[in-house]
N, C-alpha and C positions, 0 to 999 in steps of 0.2 A: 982295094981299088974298086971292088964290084959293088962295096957299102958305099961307099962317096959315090960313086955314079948313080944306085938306086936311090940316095937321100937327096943327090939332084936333083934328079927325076920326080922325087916327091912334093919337094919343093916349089919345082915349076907345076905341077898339077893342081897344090893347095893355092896358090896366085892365082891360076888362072881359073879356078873352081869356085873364087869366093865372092859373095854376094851381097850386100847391103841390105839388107833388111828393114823394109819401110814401114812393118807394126814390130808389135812384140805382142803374145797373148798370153797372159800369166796364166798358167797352169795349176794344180798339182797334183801329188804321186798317190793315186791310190795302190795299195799293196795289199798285202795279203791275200798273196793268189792260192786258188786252189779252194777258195770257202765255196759254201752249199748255195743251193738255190733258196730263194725263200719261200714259204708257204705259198707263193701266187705262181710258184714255177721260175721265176727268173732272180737273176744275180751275181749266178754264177761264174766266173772269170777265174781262168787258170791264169792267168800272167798279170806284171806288173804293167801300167801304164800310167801314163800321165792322163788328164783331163778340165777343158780351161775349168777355169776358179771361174769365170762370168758369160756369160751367153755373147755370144759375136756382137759387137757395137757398131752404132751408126761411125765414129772416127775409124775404125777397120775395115768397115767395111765399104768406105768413101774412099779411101788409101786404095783397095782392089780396085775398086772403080777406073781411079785414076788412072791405076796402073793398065789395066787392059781394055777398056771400056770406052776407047774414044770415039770408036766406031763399035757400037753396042751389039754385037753377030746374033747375038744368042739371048739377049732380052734380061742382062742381068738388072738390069734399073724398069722400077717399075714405076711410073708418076706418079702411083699415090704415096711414094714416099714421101713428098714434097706438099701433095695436096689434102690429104688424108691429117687433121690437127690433129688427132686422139695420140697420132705414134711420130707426127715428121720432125726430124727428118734429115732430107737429104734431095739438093736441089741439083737442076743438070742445067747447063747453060751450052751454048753454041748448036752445032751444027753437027750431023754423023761423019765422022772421020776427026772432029776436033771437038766433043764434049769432053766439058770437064765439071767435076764432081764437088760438092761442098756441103758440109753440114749446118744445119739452121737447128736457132732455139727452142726450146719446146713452149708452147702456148698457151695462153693463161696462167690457173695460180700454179707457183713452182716453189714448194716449201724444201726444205734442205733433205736430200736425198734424192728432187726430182727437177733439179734445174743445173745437171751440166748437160749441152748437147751434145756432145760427141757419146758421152757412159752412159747414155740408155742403149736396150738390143735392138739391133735392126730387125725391121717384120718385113713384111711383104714378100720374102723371098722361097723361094720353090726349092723341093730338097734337089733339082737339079744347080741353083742356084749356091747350095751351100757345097756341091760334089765340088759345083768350080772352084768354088772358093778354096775349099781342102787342095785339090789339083792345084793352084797357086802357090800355097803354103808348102806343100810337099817339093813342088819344084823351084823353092828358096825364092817366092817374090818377083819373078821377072817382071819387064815391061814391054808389052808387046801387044799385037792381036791377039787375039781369043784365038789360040790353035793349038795345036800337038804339047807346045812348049810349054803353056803356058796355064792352060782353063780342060785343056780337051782330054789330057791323056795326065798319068801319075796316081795319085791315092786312084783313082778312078777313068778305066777306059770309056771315054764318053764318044768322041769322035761325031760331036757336032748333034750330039740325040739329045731330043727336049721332051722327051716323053718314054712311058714304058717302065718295068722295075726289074728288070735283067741286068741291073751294074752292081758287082759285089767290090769290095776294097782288094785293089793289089798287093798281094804279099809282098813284092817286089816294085818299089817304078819302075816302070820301063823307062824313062829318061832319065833314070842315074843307074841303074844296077845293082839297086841298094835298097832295103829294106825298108817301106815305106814308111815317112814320117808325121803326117797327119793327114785323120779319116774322120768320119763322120761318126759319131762310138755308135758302136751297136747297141739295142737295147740294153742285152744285159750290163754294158761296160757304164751306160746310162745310170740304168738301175742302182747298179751297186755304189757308184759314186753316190746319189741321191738318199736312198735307204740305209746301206750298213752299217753298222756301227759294232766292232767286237771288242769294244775298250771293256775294263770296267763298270765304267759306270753307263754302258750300251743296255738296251732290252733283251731280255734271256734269249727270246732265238736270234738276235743280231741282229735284224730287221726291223727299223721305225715304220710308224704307219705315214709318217708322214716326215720331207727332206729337212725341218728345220729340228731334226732332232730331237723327236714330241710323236706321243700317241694321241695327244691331243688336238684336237682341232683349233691353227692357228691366229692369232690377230690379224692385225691388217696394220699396228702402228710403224709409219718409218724410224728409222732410230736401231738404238744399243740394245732395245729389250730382244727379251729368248721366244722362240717361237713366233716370230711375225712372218708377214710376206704379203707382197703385193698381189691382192683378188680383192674380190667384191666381196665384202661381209656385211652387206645391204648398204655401208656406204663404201665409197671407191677410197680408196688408200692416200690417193694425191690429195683429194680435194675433203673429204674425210665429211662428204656427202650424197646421201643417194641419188641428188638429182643429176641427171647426164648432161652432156655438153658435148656439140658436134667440133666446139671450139677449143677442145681444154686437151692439152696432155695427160695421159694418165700412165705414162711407162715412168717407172724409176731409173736410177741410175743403178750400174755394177755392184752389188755389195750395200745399196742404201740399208738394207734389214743386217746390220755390220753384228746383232749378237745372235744369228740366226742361220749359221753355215751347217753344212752338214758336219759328218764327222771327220771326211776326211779336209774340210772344207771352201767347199764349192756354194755358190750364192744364187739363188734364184730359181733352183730346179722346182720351186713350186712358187706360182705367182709369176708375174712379170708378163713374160711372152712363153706359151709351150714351144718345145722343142721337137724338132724333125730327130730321127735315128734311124736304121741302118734298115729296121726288121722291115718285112711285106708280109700284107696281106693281101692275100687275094692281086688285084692291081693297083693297091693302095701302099703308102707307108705309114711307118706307125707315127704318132705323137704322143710324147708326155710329160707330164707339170702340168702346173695351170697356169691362168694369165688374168689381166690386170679387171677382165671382163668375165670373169665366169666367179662360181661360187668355189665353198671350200669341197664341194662332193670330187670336182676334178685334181686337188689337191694328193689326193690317195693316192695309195701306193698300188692298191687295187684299179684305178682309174687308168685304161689304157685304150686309145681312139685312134683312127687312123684314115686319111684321107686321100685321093691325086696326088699322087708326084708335085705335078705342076700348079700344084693351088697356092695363093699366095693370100692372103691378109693380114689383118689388123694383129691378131691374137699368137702370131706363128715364128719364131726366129729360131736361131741352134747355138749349139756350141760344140767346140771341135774337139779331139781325142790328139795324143802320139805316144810318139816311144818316150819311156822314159830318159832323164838324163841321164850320161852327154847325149844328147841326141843328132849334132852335127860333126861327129865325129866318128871315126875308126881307125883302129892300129893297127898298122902296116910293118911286117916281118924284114927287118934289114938285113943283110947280110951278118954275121957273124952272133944274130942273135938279139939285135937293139931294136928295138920299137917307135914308132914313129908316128904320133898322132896327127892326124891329117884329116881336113874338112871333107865335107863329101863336097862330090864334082856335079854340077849341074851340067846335063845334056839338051841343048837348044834343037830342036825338033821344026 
């Protein structure tokens, strides 16, 4: 009787816990925990996690928008996503208390790898910008204000701060009880994704010098070939010339360098847009990769810069970390010893 009543109970908590899910962000599992650091100091990662396959995109990152953003508290949209052609975009329309969010084409020439608009990463955004982000995702997508529920509290106690580098990832949210499910990876978790390789046919310390799986210094062509990526090799990748254009797109889509993943593979950690992560320096945080605007020198795996919290441009976007799979699940001890897989509960704050 005590098992029927706790599998009730369970029951009614997995109904009333469960969430719709307005993205999805393809992952995947790097493993091998417990390897060394690499010659540069970092890589290190004792546990397994997940990490996206693609840097946060303009369609995900217009879906947040929508979702908490209609009255924008905290300054997650910034207009040059919309005005700014090298990276837009993403346009805002109405009034505060009733904006709403929308992705736009990229401009100019768009050869195949760099004309869908939603699969290029979004830039402009502040690593405060990507904490909310994470905070959304950790507490399963709500729709709401920017507050406790939703942007402010979860991977990350923020509570309304837009500046400063005192916010580390909670081992726990606080708005479920539960082990928190997506953060901002830290350097190292960065790193090792981008760098290691202990396969076989990997480099003798494990460590590439550079993420497309190459000690070499890589191309710039879009497509199936190895070793490419989106930078400036004196001509730009999109346009596959070195003159510039205030009018032209020059972000790729997810995955357009398709024979050029890492090892465990993830796309774009060198080229495209640099990435925000976890580390500080000084009042700064770190960034690394390169992007669609710099040379192959930022490409390296030696190559590590870091700037304001709150700085936002052209050259800047992220991508997110979590637990490995299942990751919205846990089993629950039933009475006489059965097991009960049950979603985790979102707590509205």
């Amino acid at each position: 009787m005590v098992a029927v009543a706790a599998l009730g109970l369970a029951l009614g908590m997995m109904a009333a816990g469960a969430a719709k899910a307005q993205i999805t962000i393809p992952t995947v599992t790097v493993g091998d925990p417990g390897n060394a650091n690499d010659s540069t100091g970092y890589g290190a990662v004792s546990d397994i996690y997940n990490i996206g396959t693609y840097e946060v995109t303009l369609s995900q990152y217009t879906a947040f928008l929508n979702a908490v953003a209609a009255t924008d508290t905290y300054n997650l949209y910034n207009t040059n996503m919309a005005s700014d052609l090298n990276i837009a975009g993403i346009t805002r329309s109405g009034s505060s208390g009733s904006y709403t969010y929308a992705v736009t084409g990229p401009s100019g020439t768009n050869p195949p790898g760099a004309d869908s608009p939603g699969n290029r990463p979004v830039t402009y955004v502040s690593w405060f910008d990507a904490a909310r982000f994470a905070n959304w995702l950790a507490n399963e997508q709500p729709t709401g204000p920017q507050g406790n529920g939703t942007t402010e509290n979860g991977a990350y106690s923020l509570f309304g701060a837009t500046s400063g580098v005192g916010f580390t990832k909670n081992a726990i949210n606080p708005n479920t009880g539960l082990t928190t499910t997506w953060w901002i990876p830290s350097e190292n978790e960065w790193y090792k994704a981008a760098y290691y390789d202990p396969g076989p046919s990997g480099p003798v310390d494990d460590y590439w010098l550079y993420p497309t799986r190459s000690d070499s210094i890589p191309g710039n062509a879009i497509g199936a070939g190895a070793n490419q990526a989106n930078y400036d090799e004196g001509d730009f990748a999109v346009t596959v010339s070195s003159s510039y254009s205030g009018s032209q797109n020059y972000l790729t889509d997810g995955g357009a360098f398709s024979g050029s993943g890492s090892y465990y593979g993830t796309f774009d950690q060198g080229g495209n847009v640099m990435e925000w992560n976890d580390a500080v320096i000084g009042s700064s945080r770190v960034l690394r990769g390169g992007a669609w605007s710099f040379d192959d020198s930022i490409l390296i795996s030696s190559f590590r810069t870091y700037i304001a919290p709150t700085s936002e441009n052209n050259g800047v976007g992220f991508r997110v970390a979590s637990v490995p799979e299942p990751s919205t699940a846990v089993l629950v001890l039933l009475g006489g010893g059965t097991y009960l897989l049950m979603r985790r509960r979102r707590v509205t704050i």
